[in-house]
C-alpha positions as CSV (number, residue, x, y, z in Angstrom):
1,X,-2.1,22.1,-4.5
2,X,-3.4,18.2,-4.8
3,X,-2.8,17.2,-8.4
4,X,-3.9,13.0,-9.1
5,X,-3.1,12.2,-12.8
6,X,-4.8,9.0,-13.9
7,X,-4.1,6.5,-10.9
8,X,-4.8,3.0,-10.4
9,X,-4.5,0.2,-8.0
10,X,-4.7,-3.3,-7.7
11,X,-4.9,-5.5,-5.0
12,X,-5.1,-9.6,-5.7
13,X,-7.5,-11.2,-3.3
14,X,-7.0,-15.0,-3.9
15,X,-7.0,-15.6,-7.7
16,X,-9.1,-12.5,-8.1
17,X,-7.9,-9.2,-9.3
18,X,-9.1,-5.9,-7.4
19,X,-8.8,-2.6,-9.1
20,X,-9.7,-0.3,-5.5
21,X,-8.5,2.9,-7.8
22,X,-9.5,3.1,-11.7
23,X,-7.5,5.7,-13.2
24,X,-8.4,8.7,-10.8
25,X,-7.9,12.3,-11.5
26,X,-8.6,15.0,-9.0
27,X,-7.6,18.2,-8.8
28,X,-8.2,20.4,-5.2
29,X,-6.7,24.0,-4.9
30,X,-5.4,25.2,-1.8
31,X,-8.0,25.8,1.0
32,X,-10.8,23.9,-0.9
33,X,-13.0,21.6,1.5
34,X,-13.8,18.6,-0.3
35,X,-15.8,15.1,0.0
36,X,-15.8,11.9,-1.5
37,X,-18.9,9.4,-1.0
38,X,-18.8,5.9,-1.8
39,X,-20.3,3.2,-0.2
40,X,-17.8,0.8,1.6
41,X,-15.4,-0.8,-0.4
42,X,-16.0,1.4,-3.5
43,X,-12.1,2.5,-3.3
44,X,-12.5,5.9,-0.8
45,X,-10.1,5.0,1.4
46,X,-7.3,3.2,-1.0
47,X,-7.6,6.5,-2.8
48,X,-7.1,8.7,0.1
49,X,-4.2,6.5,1.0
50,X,-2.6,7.0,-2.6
51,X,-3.0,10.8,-2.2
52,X,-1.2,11.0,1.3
53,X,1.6,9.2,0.0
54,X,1.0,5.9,1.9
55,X,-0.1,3.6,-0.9
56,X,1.7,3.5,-3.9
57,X,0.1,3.2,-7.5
58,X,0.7,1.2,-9.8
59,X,0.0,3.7,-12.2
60,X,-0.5,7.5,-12.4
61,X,0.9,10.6,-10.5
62,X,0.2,12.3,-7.2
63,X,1.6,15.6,-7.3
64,X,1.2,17.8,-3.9
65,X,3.0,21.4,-4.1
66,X,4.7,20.2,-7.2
67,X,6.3,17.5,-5.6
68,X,5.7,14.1,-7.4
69,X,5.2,12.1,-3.6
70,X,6.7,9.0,-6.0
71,X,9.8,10.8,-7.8
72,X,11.5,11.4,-4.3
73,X,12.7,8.9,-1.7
74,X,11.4,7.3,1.4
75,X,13.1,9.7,3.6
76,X,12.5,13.2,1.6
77,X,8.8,11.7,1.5
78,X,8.2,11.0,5.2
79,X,9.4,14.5,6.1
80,X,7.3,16.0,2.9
81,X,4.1,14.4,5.3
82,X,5.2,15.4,7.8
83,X,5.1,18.8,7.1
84,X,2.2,19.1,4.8
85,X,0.0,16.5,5.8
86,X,-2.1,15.0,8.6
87,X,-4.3,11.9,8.7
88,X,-7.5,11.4,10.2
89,X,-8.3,7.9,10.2
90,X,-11.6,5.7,11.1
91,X,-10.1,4.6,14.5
92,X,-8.5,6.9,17.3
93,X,-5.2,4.7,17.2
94,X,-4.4,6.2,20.3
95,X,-1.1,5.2,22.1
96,X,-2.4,3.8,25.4
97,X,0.2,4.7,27.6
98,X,0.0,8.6,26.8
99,X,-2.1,10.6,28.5
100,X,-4.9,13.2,25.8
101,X,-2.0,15.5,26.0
102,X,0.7,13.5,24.9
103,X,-1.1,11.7,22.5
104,X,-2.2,15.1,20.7
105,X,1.4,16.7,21.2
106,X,2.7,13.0,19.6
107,X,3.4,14.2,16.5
108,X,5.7,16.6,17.5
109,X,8.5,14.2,18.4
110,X,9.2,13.9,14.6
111,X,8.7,17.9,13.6
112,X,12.2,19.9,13.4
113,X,10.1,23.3,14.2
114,X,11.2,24.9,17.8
115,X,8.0,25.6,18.2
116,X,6.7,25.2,22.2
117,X,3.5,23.2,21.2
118,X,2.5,22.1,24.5
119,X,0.3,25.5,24.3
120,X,-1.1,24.5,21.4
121,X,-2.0,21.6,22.2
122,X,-4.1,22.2,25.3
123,X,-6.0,24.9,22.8
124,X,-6.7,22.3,20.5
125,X,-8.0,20.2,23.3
126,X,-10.6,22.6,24.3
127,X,-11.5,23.1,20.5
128,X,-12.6,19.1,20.9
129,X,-13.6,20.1,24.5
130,X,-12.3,17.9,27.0
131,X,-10.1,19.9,28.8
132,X,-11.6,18.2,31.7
133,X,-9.7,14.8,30.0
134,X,-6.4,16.4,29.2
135,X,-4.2,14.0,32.3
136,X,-6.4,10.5,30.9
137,X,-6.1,7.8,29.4
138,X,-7.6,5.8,26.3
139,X,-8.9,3.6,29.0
140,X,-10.8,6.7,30.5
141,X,-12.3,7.7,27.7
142,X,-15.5,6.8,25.5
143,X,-14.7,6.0,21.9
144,X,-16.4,9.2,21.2
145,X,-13.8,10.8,23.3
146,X,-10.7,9.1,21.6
147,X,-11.9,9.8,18.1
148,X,-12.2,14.1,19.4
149,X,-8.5,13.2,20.8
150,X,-7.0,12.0,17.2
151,X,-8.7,14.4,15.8
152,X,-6.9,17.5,17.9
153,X,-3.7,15.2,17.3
154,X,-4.0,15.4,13.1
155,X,-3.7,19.4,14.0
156,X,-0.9,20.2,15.9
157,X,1.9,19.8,13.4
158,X,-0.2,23.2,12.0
159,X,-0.6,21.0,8.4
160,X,-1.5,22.5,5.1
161,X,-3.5,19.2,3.9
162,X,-5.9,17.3,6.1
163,X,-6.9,13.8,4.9
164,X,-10.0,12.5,6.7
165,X,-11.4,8.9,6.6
166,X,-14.9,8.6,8.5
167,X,-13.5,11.5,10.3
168,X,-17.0,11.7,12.2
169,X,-17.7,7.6,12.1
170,X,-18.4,7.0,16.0
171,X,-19.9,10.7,16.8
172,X,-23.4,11.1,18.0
173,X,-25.1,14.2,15.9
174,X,-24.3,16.5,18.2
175,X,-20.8,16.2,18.6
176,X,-20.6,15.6,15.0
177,X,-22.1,19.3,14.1
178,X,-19.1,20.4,16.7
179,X,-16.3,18.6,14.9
180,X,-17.5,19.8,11.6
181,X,-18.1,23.6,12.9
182,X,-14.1,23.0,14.1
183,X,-13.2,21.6,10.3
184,X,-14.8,24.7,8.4
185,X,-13.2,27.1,11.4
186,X,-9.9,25.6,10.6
187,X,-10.6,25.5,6.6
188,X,-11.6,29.5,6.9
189,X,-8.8,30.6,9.6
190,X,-6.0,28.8,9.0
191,X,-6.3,27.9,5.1
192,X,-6.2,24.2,5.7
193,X,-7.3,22.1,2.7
194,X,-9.2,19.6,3.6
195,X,-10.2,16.1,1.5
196,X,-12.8,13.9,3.8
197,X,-14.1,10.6,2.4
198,X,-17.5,9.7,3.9
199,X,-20.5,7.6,3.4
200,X,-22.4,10.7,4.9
201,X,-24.1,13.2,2.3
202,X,-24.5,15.5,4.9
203,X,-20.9,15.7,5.6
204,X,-20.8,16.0,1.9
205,X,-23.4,18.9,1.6
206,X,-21.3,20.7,3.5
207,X,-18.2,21.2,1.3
208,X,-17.9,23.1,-2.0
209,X,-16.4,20.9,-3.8
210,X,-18.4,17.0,-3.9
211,X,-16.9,14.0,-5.2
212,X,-18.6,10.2,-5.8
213,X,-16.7,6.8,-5.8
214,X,-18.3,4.0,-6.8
215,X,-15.7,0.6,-8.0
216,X,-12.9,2.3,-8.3
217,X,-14.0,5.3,-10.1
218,X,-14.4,8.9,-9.6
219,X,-16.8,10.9,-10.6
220,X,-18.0,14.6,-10.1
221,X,-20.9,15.6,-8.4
C-alpha cells in the first residue's frame, strides 16, 4: 500500500546542510498499524511529511496504491489525499470560528462523495466523547479537548491511510489509552492503515510493526 524507495531530504539552515531524511525505505501493507520513534528532530516528522505527499524529496519514490505521489500533478495529488489520506498533526489547528461539529465535518467541503456526513460526524464525536461539546468553540475547550476534536476530524473523509504526528502529545494517560483503544478499533473495523510517529514506546509497543529514526535514518526494530 505505502511503498518509500530510498528518500532523502535536505534542508539548509544558515551555511549548514540538513539531511532530515537519509535515503528511507519503508514498506506498510494495507491495514498494518505502525510506529516510528525518534527523539525530536531525528527526521520523524519530515518523513511523515514526505509520505503524505506534502514534502517533496529530493531524492527517492513514494508510491501509495501504485501511484508515484511525485509523477502526477498538483491537482490529481491534492484530490489523491484527499481521498486516501488524513493527517493528524501535533496541534489541533482548529478553525476558531467553527463550532466541534463543523470543525470535524471541515473536510468535507472538499470531498465529491454525496455522502450526508453530518451523521457521521456526531458518531465520531462521541467516539472522542464530547458530545456534550459538539455546539463549542476552540475557545471552550481544553487543549486536551481540541486535540480529541482534530482527531474525529482526520476520520470523517472515511480515509484508507492515517498519518499521525504526536497524535497523543497533550493527552493525560487516561485519555490517551481511549484515543488509542479508538486507533486499533478503527485499524481492526474499518481496515485503516495507520503510520504514527511518536517519541512514546508505549505507543510503539502497541503496533505490529515498529520503526526507529535516529538522524535521518530508518531502521527496523
Amino acid at each position: 500500500m505505502i511503498e518509500v524507495k530510498n528518500i532523502s531530504k535536505t534542508y539548509k539552515a544558515g551555511s549548514e546542510l540538513i539531511k532530515a531524511v537519509d535515503g528511507v525505505d519503508l514498506k506498510i501493507d494495507q491495514g498494518e498499524f505502525t510506529s516510528i520513534v525518534g527523539h525530536s528532530g531525528s527526521g520523524k516528522t519530515t518523513l511523515l511529511s514526505l509520505i503524505g505527499g506534502l514534502t517533496k524529496p529530493d531524492s527517492g519514490t513514494v508510491v501509495i496504491d501504485g501511484t508515484d505521489l511525485w509523477s502526477i500533478s498538483d491537482d490529481d495529488l491534492s484530490e489523491f489525499r484527499n481521498l486516501k489520506i488524513n493527517f493528524i498533526y501535533q496541534f489541533a489547528s482548529l478553525i476558531p470560528t467553527l463550532n466541534v461539529l463543523e470543525n470535524v465535518m471541515l473536510p468535507t467541503a472538499f470531498s465529491k462523495s454525496d455522502e450526508p456526513f453530518e451523521d457521521y460526524a456526531r458518531e465520531l464525536i462521541e467516539m472522542v466523547k464530547l458530545t456534550d461539546k459538539v455546539n463549542s468553540f476552540p475557545s471552550q475547550l481544553s487543549g486536551g479537548q481540541q486535540r480529541r476534536v482534530a482527531i474525529a476530524r482526520a476520520f470523517i473523509n472515511r480515509p484508507e491511510i492515517i498519518l499521525a504526528d504526536e497524535p497523543t502529545g497533550d493527552l493525560d494517560e487516561e485519555t490517551e489509552s481511549e484515543i488509542l483503544g479508538l486507533f486499533h478499533n478503527m485499524n481492526e473495523n474499518q481496515k485503516i492503515t495507520f503510520l504514527i510517529v511518536t517519541h512514546s514506546t508505549d505507543i510503539a509497543r502497541g503496533c505490529n510493526k515498529r520503526y526507529r529514526m535516529s538522524q535521518g535514518v530508518l531502521k527496523s526494530e
